[in-house]
C-alpha positions in Angstrom: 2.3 -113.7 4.4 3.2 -112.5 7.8 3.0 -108.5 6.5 -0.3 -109.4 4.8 -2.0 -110.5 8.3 -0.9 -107.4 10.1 -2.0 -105.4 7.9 -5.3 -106.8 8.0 -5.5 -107.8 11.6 -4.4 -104.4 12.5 -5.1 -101.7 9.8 -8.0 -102.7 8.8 -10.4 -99.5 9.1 -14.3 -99.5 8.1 -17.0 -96.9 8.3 -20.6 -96.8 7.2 -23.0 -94.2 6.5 -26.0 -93.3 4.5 -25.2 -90.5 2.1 -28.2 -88.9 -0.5 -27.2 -88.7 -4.4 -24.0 -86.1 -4.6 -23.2 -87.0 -1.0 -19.7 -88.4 0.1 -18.3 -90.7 2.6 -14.2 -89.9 3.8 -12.2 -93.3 4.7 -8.5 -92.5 5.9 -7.4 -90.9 2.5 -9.9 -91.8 0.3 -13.2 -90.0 -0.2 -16.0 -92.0 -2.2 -19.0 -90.0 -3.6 -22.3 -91.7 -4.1 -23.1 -90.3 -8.0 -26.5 -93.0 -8.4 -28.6 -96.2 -8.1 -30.1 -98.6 -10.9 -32.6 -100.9 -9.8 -33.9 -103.0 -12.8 -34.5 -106.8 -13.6 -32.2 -109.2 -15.7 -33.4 -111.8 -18.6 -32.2 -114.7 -15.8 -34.7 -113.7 -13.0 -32.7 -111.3 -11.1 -33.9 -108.3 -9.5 -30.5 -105.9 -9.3 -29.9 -102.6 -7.3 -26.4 -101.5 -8.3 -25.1 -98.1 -7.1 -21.8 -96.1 -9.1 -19.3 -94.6 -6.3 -16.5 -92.4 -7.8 -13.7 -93.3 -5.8 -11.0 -90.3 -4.8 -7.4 -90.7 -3.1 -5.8 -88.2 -2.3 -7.7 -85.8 -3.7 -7.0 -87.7 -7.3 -10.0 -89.7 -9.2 -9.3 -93.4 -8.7 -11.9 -94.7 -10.5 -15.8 -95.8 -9.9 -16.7 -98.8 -8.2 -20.6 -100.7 -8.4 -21.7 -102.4 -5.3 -24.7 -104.4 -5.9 -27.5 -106.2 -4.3 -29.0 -109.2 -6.7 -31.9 -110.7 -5.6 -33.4 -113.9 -7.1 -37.2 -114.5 -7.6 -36.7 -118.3 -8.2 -35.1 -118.9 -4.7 -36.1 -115.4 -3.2 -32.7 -114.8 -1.9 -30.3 -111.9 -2.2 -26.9 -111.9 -2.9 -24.4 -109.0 -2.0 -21.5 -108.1 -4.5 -18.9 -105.8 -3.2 -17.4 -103.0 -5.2 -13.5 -103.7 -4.8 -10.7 -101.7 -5.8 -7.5 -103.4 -5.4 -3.7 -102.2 -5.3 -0.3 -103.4 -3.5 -1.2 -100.8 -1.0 -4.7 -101.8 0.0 -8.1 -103.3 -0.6 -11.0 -100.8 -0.7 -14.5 -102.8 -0.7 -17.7 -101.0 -0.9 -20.8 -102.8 0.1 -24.5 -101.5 -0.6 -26.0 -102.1 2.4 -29.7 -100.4 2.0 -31.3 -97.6 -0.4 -34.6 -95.9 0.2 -35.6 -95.6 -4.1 -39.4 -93.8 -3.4 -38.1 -91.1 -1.0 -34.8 -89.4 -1.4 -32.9 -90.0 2.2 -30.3 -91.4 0.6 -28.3 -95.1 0.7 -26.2 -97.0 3.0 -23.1 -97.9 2.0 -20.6 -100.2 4.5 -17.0 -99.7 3.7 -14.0 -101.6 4.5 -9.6 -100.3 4.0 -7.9 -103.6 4.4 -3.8 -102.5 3.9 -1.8 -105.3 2.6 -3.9 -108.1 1.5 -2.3 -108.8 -1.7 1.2 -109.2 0.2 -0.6 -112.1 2.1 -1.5 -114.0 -1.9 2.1 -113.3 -2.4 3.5 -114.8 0.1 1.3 -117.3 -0.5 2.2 -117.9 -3.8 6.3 -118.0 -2.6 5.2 -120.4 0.0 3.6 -123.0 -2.8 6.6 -122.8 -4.9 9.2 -123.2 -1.8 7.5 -126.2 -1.2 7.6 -127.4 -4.6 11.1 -126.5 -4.8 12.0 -128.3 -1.9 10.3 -131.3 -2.3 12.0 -131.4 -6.1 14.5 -134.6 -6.0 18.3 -133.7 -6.6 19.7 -135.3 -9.7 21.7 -137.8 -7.5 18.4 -139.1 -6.0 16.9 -139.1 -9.8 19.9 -141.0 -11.0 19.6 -143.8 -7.9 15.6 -144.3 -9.0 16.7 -144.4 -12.6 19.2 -147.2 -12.3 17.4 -148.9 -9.5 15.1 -149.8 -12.4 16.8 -150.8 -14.9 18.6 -153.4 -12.8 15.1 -155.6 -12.1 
């Protein structure tokens, strides 16, 4: 858990910029490119603005992620969904931040490098079943409860 905070607490790196279609953004060793933005209502009242970022490491494709703004008519509220790309490594999340869809300036995108966040669930996880082992009773103690019963 301990390597999981450090590496959040202090290698967590974040840019932001506002890129036009084709344009990229470079984070430590990964370089995401903008490729485009749907903006379109949903059957369950949803306005949605959902961009596609290919995602580079390296200089290798790593996949594409899809940040999205939802906004709901009923309550007239927006939520923002994260793209997230997760490995052992890191946690990449790409947030859409604004888009300009009747000129072409381009679209904001807030990004965020957080190094060893799955080590932190991990030791989490250890943690949970330490205590569970730990708080197990021994056969001796199971064996005392067992005949304390049978002798009321």
């Amino acid at each position: 858990m301990a390597l999981g905070i450090i590496g959040i607490e202090m290698f967590q790196t974040e840019t932001q910029g506002t890129v036009p279609q084709g344009g990229t953004l470079k984070l430590g060793s990964y370089i995401l490119t903008y490729k485009d933005l749907a903006v379109f209502d949903t059957e369950d009242g949803r306005n949605v603005a959902r961009a596609v970022v290919a995602v580079n490491r390296n200089g290798a494709p790593a996949g594409e992620l899809y940040p999205r703004r939802d906004f709901y008519y009923d309550s007239e509220r927006s939520v923002t969904i994260a793209g997230v790309r997760s490995t052992m490594e890191d946690d990449l999340y790409v947030v859409l931040v604004d888009w300009q869809t009747i000129t072409n300036q381009g679209t904001t995108f807030k990004i965020f490098r957080n190094p060893l966040v799955n080590w932190l669930w991990i030791g989490g996880l250890v943690f949970i079943l330490g205590t569970l082992v730990a708080a197990w009773p021994d056969r001796e103690q199971r064996e005392r409860q067992g005949s304390g019963r049978g002798e009321k």
